[in-house]
Each structure stands twice: as C-alpha cells, then as structure tokens.
KEKE-278175 format. One record per residue (C-alpha): x, y, z; residue in three letters. Coordinates in Angstrom, 3 decimals, padded with zeros to 6 digits, m for minus. Layout:
<atom x="X" y="Y" z="Z" residu="ALA"/>
...
***
This chain:
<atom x="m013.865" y="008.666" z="015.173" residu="UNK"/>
<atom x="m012.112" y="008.054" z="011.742" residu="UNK"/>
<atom x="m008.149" y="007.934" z="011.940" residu="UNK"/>
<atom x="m005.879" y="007.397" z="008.642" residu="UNK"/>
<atom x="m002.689" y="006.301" z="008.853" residu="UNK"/>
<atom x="m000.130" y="006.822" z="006.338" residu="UNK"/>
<atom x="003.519" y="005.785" z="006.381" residu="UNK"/>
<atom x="006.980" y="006.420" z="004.649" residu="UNK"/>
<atom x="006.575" y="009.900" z="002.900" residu="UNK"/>
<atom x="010.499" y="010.297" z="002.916" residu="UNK"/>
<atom x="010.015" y="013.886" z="001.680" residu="UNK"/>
<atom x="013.211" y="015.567" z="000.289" residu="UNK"/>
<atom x="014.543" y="011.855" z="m000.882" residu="UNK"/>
<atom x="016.343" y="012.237" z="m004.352" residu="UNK"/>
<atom x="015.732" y="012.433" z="m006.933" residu="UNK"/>
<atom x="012.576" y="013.280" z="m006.060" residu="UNK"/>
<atom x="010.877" y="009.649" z="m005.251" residu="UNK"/>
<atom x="009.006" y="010.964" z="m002.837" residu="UNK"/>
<atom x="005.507" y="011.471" z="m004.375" residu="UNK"/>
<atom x="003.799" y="013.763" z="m002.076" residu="UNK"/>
<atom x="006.105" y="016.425" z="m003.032" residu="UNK"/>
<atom x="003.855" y="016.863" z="m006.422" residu="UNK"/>
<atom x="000.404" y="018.886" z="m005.549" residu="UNK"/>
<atom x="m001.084" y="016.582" z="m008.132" residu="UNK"/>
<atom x="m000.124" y="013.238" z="m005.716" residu="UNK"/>
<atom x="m001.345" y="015.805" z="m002.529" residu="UNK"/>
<atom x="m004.805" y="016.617" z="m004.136" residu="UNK"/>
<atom x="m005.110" y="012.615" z="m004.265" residu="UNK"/>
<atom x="m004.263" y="011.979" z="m000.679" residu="UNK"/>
<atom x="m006.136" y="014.807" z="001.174" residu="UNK"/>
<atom x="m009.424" y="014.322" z="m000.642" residu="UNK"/>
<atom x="m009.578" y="010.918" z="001.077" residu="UNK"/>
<atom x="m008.900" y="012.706" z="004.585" residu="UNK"/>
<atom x="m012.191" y="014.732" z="003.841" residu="UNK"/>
<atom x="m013.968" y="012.712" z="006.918" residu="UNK"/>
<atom x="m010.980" y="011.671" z="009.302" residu="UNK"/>
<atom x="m010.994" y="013.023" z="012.495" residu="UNK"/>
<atom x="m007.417" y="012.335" z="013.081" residu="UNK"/>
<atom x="m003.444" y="011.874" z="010.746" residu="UNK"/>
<atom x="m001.288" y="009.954" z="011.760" residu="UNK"/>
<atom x="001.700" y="010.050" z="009.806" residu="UNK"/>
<atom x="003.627" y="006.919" z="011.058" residu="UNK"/>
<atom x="007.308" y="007.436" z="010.540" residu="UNK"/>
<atom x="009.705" y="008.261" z="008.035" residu="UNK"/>
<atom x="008.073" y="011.256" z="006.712" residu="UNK"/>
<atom x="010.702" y="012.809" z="006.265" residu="UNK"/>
<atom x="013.839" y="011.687" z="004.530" residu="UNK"/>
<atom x="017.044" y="013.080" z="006.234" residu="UNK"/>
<atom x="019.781" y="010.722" z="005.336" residu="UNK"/>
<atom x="019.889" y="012.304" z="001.450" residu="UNK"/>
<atom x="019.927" y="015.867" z="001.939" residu="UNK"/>
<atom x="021.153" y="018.699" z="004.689" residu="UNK"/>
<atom x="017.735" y="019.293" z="007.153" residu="UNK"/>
<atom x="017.304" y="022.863" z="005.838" residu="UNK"/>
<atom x="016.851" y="021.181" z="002.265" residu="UNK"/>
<atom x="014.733" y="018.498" z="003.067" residu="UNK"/>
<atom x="011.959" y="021.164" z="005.487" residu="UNK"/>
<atom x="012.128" y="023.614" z="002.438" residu="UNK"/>
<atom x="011.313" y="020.576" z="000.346" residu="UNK"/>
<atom x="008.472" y="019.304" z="002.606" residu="UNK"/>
<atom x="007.187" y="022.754" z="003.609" residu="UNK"/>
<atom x="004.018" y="022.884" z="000.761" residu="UNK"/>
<atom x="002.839" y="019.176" z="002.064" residu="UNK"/>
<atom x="002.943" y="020.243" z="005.709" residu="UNK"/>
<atom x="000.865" y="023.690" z="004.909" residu="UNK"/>
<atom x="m001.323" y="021.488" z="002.901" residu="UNK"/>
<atom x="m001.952" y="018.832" z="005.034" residu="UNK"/>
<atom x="m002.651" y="021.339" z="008.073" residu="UNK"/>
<atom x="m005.365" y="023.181" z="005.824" residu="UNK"/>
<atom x="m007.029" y="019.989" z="005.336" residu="UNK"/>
<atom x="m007.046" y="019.202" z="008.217" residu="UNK"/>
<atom x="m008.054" y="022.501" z="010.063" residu="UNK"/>
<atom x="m009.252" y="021.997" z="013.671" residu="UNK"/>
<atom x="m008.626" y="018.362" z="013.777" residu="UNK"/>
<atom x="m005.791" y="016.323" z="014.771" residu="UNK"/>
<atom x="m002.195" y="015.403" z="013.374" residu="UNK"/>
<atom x="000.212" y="012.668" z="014.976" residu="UNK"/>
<atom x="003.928" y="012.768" z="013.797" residu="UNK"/>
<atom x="005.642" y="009.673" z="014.800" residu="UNK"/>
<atom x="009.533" y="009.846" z="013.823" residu="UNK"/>
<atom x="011.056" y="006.780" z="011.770" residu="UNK"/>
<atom x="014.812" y="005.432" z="012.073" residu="UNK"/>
<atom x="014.796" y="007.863" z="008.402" residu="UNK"/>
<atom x="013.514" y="011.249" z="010.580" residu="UNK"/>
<atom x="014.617" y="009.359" z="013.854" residu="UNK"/>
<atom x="016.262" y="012.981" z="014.410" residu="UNK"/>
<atom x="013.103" y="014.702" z="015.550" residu="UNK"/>
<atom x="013.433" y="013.267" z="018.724" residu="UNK"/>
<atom x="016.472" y="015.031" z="019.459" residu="UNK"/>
<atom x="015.450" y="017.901" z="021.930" residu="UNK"/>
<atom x="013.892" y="014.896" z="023.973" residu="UNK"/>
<atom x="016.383" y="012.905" z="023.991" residu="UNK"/>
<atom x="018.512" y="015.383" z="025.076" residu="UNK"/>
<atom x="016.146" y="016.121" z="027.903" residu="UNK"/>
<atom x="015.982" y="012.921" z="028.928" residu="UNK"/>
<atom x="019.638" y="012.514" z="028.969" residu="UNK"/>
<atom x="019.804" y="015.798" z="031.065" residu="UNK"/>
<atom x="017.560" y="014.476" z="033.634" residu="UNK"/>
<atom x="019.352" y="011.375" z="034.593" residu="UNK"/>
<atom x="016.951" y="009.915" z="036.457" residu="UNK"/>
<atom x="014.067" y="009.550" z="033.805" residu="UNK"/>
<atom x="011.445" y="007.481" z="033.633" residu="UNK"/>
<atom x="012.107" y="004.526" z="030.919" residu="UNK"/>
<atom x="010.531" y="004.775" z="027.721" residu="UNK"/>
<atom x="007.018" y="003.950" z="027.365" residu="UNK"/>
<atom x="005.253" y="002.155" z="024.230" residu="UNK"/>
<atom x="003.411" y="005.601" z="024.194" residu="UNK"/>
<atom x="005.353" y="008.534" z="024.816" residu="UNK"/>
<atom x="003.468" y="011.685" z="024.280" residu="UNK"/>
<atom x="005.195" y="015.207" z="023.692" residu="UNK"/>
<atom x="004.938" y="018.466" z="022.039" residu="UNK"/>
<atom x="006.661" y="019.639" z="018.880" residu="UNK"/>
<atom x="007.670" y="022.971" z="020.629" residu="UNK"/>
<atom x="011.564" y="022.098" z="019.471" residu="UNK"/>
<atom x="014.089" y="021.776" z="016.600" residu="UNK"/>
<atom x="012.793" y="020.441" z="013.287" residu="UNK"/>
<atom x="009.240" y="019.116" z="014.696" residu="UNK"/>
<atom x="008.382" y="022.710" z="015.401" residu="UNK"/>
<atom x="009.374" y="023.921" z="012.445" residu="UNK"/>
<atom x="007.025" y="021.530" z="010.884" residu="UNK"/>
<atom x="004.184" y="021.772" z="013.424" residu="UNK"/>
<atom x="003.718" y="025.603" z="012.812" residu="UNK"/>
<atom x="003.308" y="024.649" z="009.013" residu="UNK"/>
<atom x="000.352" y="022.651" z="009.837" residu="UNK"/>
<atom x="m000.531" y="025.295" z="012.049" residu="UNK"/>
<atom x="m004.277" y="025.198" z="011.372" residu="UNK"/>
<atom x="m004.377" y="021.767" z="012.757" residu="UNK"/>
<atom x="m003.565" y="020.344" z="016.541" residu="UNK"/>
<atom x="000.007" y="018.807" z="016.436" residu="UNK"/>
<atom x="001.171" y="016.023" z="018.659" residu="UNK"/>
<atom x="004.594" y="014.186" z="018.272" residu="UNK"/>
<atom x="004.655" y="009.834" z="019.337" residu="UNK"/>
<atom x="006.553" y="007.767" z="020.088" residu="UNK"/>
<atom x="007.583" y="004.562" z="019.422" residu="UNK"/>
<atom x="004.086" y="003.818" z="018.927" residu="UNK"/>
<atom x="000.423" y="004.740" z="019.542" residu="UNK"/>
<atom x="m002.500" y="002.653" z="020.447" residu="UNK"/>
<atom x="m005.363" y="004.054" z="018.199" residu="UNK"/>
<atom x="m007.890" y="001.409" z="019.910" residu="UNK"/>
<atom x="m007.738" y="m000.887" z="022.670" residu="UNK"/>
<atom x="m007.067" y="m003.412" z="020.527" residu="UNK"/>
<atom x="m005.330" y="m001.387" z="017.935" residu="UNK"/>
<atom x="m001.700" y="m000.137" z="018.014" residu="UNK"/>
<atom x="000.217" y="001.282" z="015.393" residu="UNK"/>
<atom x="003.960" y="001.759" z="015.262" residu="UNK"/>
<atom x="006.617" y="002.807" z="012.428" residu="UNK"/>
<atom x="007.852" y="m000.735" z="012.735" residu="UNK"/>
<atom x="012.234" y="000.019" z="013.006" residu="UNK"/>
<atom x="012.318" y="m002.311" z="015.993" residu="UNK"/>
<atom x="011.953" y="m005.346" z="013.860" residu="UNK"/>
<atom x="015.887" y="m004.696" z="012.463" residu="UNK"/>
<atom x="017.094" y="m006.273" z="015.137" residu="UNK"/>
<atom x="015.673" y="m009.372" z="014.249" residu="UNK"/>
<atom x="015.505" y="m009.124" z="010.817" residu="UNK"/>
<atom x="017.406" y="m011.948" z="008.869" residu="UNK"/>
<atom x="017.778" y="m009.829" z="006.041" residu="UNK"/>
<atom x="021.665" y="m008.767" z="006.022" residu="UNK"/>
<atom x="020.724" y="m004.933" z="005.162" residu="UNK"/>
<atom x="022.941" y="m002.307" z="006.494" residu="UNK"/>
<atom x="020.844" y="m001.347" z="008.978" residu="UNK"/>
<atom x="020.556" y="m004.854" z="010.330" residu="UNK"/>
<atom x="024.344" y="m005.515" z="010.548" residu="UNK"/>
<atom x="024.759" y="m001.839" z="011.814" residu="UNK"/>
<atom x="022.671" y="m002.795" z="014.826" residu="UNK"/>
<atom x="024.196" y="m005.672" z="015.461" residu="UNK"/>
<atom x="027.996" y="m004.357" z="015.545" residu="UNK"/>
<atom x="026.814" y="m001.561" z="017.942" residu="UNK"/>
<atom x="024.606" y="m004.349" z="019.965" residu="UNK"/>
<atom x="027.791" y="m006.532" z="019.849" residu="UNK"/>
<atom x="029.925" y="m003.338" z="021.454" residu="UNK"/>
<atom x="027.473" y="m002.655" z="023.781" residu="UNK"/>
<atom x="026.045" y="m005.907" z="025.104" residu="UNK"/>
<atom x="029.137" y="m006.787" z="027.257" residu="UNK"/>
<atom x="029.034" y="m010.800" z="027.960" residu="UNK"/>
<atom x="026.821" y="m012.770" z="025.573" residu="UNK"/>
<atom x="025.766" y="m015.153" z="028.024" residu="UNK"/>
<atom x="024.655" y="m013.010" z="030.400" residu="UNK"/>
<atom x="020.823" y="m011.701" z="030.309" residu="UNK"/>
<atom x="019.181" y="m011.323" z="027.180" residu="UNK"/>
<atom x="018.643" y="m007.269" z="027.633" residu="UNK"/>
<atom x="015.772" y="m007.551" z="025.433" residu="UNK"/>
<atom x="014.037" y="m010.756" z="027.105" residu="UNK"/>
<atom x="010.638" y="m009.781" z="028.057" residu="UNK"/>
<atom x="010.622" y="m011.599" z="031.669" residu="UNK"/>
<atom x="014.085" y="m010.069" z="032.749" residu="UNK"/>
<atom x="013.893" y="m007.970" z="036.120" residu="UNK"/>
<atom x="014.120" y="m004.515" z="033.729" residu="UNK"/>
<atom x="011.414" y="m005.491" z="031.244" residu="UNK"/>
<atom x="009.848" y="m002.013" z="031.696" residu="UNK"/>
<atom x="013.269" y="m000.537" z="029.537" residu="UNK"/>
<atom x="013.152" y="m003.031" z="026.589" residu="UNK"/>
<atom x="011.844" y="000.272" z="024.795" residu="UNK"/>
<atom x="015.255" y="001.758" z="025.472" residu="UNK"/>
<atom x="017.451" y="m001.138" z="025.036" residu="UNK"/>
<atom x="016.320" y="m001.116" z="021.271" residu="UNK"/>
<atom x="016.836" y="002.431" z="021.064" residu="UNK"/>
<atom x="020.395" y="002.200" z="022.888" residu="UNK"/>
<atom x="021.336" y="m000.242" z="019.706" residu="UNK"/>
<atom x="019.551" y="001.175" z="017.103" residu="UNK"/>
<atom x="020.060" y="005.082" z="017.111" residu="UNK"/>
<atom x="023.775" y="005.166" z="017.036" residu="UNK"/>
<atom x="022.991" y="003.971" z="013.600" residu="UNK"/>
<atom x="020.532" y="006.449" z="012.760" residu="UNK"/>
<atom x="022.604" y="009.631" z="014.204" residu="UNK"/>
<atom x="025.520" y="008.444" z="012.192" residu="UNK"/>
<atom x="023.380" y="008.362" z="009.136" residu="UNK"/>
<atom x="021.570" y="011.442" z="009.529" residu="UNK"/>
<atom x="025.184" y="013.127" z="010.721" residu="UNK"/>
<atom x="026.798" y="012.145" z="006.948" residu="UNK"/>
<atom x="023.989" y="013.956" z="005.353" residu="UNK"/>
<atom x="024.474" y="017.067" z="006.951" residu="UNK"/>
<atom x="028.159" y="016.983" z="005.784" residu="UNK"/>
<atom x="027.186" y="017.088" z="002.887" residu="UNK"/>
<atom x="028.407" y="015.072" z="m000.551" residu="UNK"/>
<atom x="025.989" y="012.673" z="001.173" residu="UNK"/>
<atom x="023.285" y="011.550" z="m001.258" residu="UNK"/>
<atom x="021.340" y="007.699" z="m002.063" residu="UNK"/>
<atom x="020.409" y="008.685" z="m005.002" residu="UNK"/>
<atom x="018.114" y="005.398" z="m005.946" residu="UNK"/>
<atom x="015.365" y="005.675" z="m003.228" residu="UNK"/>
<atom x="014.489" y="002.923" z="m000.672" residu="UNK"/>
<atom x="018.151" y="001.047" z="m000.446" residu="UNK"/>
<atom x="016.574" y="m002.586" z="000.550" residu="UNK"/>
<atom x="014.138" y="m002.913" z="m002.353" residu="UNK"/>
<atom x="016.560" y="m000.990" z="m004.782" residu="UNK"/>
<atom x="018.562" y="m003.849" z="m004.459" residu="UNK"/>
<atom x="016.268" y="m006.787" z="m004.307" residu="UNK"/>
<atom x="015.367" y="m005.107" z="m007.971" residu="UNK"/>
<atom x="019.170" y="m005.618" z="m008.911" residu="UNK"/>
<atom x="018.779" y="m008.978" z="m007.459" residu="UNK"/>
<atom x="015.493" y="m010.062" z="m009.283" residu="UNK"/>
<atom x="016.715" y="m008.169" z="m012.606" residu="UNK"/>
<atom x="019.666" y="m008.628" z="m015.730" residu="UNK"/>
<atom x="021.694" y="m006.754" z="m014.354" residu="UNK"/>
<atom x="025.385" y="m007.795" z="m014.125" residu="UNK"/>
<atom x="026.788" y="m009.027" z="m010.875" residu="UNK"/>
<atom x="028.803" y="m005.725" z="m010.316" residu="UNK"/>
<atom x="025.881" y="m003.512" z="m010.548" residu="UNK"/>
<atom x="023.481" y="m005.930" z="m008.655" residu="UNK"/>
<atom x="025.828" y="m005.229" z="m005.580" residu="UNK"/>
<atom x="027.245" y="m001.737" z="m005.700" residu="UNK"/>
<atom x="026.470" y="000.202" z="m002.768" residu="UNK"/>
<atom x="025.858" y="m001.648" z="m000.359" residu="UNK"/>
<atom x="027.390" y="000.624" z="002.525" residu="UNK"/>
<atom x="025.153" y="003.144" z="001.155" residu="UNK"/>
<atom x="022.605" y="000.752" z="002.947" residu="UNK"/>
<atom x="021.812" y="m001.615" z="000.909" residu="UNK"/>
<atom x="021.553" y="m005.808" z="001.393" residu="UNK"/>
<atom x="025.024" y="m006.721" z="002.267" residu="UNK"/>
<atom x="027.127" y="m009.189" z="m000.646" residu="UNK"/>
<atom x="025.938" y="m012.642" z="m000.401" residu="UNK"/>
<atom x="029.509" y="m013.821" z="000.043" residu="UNK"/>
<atom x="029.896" y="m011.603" z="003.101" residu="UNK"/>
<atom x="026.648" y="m013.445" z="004.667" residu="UNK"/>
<atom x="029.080" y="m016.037" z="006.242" residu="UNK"/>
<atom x="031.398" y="m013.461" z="007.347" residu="UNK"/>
<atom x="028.609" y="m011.761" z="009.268" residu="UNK"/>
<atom x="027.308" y="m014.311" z="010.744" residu="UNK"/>
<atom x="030.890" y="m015.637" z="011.602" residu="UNK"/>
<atom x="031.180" y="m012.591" z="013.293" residu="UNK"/>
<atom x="028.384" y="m012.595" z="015.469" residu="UNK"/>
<atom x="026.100" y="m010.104" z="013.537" residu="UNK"/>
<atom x="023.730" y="m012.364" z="012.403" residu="UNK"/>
<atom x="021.865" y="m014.536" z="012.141" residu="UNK"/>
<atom x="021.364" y="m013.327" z="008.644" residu="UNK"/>
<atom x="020.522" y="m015.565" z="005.594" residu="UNK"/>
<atom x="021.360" y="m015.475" z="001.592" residu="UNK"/>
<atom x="017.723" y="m016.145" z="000.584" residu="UNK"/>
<atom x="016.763" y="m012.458" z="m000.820" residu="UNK"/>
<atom x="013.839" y="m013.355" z="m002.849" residu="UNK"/>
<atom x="010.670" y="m011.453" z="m002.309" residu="UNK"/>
<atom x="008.817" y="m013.953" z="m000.541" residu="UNK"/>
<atom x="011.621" y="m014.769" z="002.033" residu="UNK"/>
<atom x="012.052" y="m010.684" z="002.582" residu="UNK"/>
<atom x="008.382" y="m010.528" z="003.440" residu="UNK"/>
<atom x="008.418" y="m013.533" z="005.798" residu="UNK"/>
<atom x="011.524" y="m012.022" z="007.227" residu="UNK"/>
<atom x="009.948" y="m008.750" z="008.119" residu="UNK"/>
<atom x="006.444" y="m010.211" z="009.152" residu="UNK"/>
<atom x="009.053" y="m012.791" z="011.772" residu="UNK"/>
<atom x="010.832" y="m009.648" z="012.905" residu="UNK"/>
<atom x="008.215" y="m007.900" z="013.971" residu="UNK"/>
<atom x="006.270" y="m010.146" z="015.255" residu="UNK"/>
<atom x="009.808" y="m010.970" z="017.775" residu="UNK"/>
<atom x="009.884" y="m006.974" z="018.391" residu="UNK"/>
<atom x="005.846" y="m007.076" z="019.108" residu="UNK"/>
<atom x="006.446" y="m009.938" z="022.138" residu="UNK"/>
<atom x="009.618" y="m008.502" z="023.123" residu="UNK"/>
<atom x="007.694" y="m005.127" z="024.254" residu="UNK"/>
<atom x="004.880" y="m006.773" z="025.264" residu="UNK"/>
<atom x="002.798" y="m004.561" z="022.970" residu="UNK"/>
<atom x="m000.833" y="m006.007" z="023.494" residu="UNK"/>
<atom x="m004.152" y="m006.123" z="020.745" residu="UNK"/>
<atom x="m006.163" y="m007.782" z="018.395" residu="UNK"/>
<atom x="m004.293" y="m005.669" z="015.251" residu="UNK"/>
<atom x="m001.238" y="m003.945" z="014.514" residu="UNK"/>
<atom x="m000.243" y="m001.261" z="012.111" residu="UNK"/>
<atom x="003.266" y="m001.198" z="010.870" residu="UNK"/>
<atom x="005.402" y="000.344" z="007.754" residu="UNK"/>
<atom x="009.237" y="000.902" z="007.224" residu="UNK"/>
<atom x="009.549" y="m002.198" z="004.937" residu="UNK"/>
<atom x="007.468" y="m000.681" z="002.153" residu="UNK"/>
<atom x="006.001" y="m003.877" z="001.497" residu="UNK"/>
<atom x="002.042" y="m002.997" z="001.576" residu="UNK"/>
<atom x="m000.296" y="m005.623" z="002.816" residu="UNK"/>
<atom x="m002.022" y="m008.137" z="003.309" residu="UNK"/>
<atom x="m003.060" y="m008.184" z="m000.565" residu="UNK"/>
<atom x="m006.434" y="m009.712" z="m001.112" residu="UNK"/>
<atom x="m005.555" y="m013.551" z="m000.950" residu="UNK"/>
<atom x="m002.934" y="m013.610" z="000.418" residu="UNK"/>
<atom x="m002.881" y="m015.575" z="004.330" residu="UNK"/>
<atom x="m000.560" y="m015.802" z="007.206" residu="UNK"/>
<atom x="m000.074" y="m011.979" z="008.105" residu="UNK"/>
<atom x="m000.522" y="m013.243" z="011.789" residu="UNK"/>
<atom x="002.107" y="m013.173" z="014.940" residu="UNK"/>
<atom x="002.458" y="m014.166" z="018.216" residu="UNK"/>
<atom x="m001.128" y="m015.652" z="019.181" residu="UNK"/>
<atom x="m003.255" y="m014.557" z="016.005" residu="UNK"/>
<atom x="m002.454" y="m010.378" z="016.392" residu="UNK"/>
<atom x="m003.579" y="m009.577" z="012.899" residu="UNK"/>
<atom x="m000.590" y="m007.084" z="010.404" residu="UNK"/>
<atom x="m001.274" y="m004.712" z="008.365" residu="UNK"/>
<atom x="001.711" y="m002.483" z="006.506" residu="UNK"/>
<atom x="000.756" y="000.675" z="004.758" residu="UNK"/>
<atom x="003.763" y="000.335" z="002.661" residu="UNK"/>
<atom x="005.036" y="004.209" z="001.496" residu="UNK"/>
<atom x="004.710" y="006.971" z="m000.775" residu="UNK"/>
<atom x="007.781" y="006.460" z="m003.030" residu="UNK"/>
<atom x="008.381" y="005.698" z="m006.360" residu="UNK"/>
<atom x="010.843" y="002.678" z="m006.700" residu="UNK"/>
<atom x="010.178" y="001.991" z="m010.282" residu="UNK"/>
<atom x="012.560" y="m000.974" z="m010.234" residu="UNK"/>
<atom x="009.980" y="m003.055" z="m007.744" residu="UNK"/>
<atom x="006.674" y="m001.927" z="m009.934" residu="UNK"/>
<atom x="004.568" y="m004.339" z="m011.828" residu="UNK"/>
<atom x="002.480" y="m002.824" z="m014.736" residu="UNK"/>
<atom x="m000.236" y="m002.161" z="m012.266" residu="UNK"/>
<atom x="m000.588" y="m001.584" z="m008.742" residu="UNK"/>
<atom x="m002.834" y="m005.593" z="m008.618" residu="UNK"/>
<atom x="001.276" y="m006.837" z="m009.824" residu="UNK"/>
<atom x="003.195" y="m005.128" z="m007.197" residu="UNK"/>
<atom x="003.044" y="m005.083" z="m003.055" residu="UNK"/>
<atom x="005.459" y="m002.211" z="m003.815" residu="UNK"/>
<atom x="002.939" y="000.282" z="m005.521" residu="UNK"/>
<atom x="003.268" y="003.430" z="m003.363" residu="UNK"/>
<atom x="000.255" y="005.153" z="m002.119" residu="UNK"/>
<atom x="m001.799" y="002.968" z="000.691" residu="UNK"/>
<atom x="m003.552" y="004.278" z="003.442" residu="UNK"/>
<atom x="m005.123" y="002.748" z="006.735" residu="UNK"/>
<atom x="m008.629" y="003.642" z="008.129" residu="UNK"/>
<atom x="m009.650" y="002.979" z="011.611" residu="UNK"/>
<atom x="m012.735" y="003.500" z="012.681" residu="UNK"/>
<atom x="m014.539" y="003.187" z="016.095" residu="UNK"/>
<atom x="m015.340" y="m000.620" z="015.513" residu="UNK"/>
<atom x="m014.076" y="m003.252" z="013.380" residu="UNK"/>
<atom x="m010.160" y="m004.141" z="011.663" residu="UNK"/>
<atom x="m008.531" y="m001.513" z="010.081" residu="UNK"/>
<atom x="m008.955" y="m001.356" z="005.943" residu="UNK"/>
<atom x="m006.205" y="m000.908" z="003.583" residu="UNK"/>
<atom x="m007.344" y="001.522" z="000.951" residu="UNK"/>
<atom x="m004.774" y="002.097" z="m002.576" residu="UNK"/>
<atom x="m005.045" y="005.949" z="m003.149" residu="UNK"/>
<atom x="m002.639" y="005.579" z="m006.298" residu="UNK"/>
<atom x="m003.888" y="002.315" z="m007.456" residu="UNK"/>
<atom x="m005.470" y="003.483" z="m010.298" residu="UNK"/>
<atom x="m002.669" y="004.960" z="m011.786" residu="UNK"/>
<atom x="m000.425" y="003.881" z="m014.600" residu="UNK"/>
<atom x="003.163" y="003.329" z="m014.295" residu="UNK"/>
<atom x="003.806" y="005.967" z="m016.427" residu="UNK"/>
<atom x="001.191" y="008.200" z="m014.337" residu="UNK"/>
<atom x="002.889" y="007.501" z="m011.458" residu="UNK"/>
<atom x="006.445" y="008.066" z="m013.050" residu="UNK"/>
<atom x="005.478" y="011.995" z="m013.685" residu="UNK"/>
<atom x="008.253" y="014.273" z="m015.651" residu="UNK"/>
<atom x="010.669" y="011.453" z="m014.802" residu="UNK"/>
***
C-alpha cells in the first residue's frame, strides 16, 4: 500500500499564496499520486483565518473535484490543522452534547457527513472520504500528525504560542498543582483534550474574526513572514508590524512575557534556533501523548525536512522526523533554488508497506520566478 502525505495547502490564503489553487501547480501534484493507494492531507488545508468560509470552499472547490478524480475509488484522509481547526466543529459539538464522552483518542475516526467537511467530501466525491484526528498511525511504527500540539512548548514567542499560554494561564487554576499535561498523572488518557482545552480557544477566536469580515493577513505564513523581516534590510518598524496579526511577538516584549508567566519564550529568532525550537516542541508534545513508533510525520512549521545532510531530526529515544513543509509561496524565505531554501513549497511524503518514509520535492525544479506565477 502506497500513502502520500501532503501538508499545509492553506487554500483561499491571500493573496493567493496558496499554490494548489493554480491547475498548472495541481497537474504537478496529482501526477505523482498516479500509484498511491491512499491521501492524506495532514492539516491546514484549508486557510480560514483570511477569508469568510463561503470564500475560502468556493476558492478550494476545483482542487477538491480534482483531487477526488484522481483519486477515484481510492482513499482520502482530511486531518484539520489549528488553520481549518473549524472542521471539527459538528464533533465537537457532539461531544460537548454528550457529556459523558469518551476522551480523545490519538486516532479519532469520523465521517465528513457535517458543516464544511461535507461540503468538501462530496467534491471529492469519486473518492472514499474519512476525516482524523489529531493524528493517524499509517504503520505500526509510523504516525503522522499536523503537528499544532508542539505550540505549547514552542519557545518561539509567536502569537499562537503566547495565545496558548494566556488561555492555559486562565484555565490551569494553581500552578503547583498537577502538571495537566504530565504523562504519568492519574488522567493521562485526556492529555489529548487538555491540549485542545488550551489551544482551540485560540483557533475559534481566529477563525471567528475572519468571518466578520475586514479580517485579512495579507503576507502568507505569519511566523516565517517575519523571520524574513528579521533576516532582511528592512527597517526596525517594518521588521515588527503586525505582530497581533500573528506574527513573532517584539523582542522587547520577550521579558514581559515571560515575566508574565507565558513563556518560557526566547529572543534568538534565527533560522537555526526556530528549527531546533520546533523539532524540541514536538518532540515534548510526542512524549506528552505517549504517541509510540519508529517515525513520525509532522507539518505546521513549514520548515521541510530533514534536507540531505543535515543530522539530529531525532526525539525522545531515536523516533526519526520528517516535516513535509507546505504548499505556499512565501517569497521572502526562498533561496534562488529549492537546494537554498527548507522553505521551498511543494514536498510530499511516501509511505510504503516497508521501510522510512521518503521526502520527495514536487516543485523543486522550478525557478523562483516559475514558482512566483502572474505575481
């Protein structure tokens, strides 16, 4: 059995940075899932903090038909993001309706018979739709996940991190009481919930601001748009605008934060510390839910990898990481060619029946003006 596993489509983001809304960046993609068996489309695949949801399906709508014609009579997984965490809504309503549910497993399995994830599972009607989540174990030794967890340990002051923290902060009640999240506490089996209890207040109140319109992040994915700022010319005003739009927070608020209790967060935003950051973070989220293998399969940084040569993506006791990084365009991170730049959009992961999953570039042989388009 082949699988492919693709990550961070944000369809609908503006201004049009998501890639796979061109048919000539679709033809790419689904001539390489000729032989899979089985999608999986592993979070944020849709973007739906820029743009009311009625815009964003409408813009999405000729990659889901697409993608359900080439893949007639096999198999598609949609796992939401903390960007499209609002697919989950029906069940989470549900669940909420129930009292009394079960906690949340690594693997929860459901149908897209409601809201927005059946509008997009009868557009890839030809294919068999199945929604995940927070995570999917494509092997025995192989699970994937979109990867959102890892903001709560991320040291990387982004908005998202400090959000988290505040609401964790509100939440948690007395600090030195049990570590909710602590693996060998009594409730272990809800650590699944207890991230999502932090985390989606965040990600309702983000998706809620698009829908009221006058909403829109206009300069793609908000962390690396302003690790570009950081790493560019740019004057010290425009390095740091936005950063409530959720971007990394001002360095001279860092103390502040951390003074506060939302950290720990550091000042160190260079590219190597934000990768070492993320691979930490997950790695924490990975033994907190006691997620099990031999590999993992992560995105939501954007940050593709590992590159050929390069070591230590490793956690916990030697559970090899790979990140499919994303399908958008963030010209500001790009090197002249896709060897230059962990940021070049357009990887995809194959798992097959035996052996660690591959990293394949799609887009790789593209130019930066190729890839730019009619921009």
């Amino acid at each position: 059995m082949r699988t492919i596993v693709l990550s961070d489509l944000h369809l609908g983001a503006g201004p049009a940075w998501d890639l796979l809304r061109r048919a000539d960046m679709r033809e790419r993609l689904f001539e390489r899932l000729a032989g899979a068996d089985r999608v999986v489309l592993l979070g944020d695949v849709l973007e739906l903090r820029d743009r009311p949801l009625r815009e964003a399906l409408e813009l999405s709508s000729a990659f889901f038909q697409e993608l359900g014609e080439a893949m007639a009579g096999r198999s598609v997984t949609l796992m939401p993001g903390n960007h499209d965490h609002h697919l989950l809504q029906p069940w989470i309503e549900r669940r909420r309706l129930d009292g009394a549910a079960e906690p949340m497993a690594l693997e929860q399995r459901f149908e897209p018979t409601e809201g927005a994830a059946r509008v997009i599972a009868e557009r890839i009607r030809d294919a068999e739709v199945e929604l995940v989540y927070p995570g999917i174990r494509l092997r025995d030794d192989i699970y994937a996940t979109h990867g959102h967890y890892l903001d709560r340990h991320l040291t990387v002051p982004t908005f998202e991190r400090l959000g988290v923290a505040a609401i964790e902060r509100a939440l948690g009640g007395d600090p030195s009481g049990e570590d909710p999240l602590d693996p060998a506490s009594e409730d272990a089996a809800a650590i699944p919930d207890e991230y999502e209890r932090a985390q989606a207040p965040v990600y309702a109140l983000l998706f809620s601001l698009a829908q009221a319109g006058g909403w829109r992040n206009e300069s793609g994915n908000p962390s690396a748009r302003i690790w570009a700022a950081l790493s560019s010319g740019e004057t010290r005003a425009a390095k740091l605008r936005g950063w409530l739009l959720g971007s990394v927070a001002l360095p001279g608020a860092i103390g502040v934060a951390n003074r506060l209790g939302l950290g720990p967060v550091r000042s160190d935003l260079s590219a190597a510390a934000i990768s070492a950051a993320s691979l930490a973070a997950i790695g924490e989220a990975v033994r907190r839910l006691g997620i099990e293998g031999e590999h993992l399969i992560f995105g939501h940084t954007h940050r593709r990898g590992p590159l050929p040569g390069e070591d230590g993506w490793t956690i916990g006791d030697g559970m090899r990481v790979y990140n499919t990084g994303s399908w958008v365009h963030s010209p500001g991170l790009l090197g002249e060619t896709a060897a230059e730049s962990p940021y070049w959009p357009g990887t995809i992961a194959i798992v097959e029946d035996e052996g660690a999953p591959r990293l394949e570039e799609v887009l790789g042989d593209l130019s930066r003006e190729e890839l730019a388009g009619d921009k």
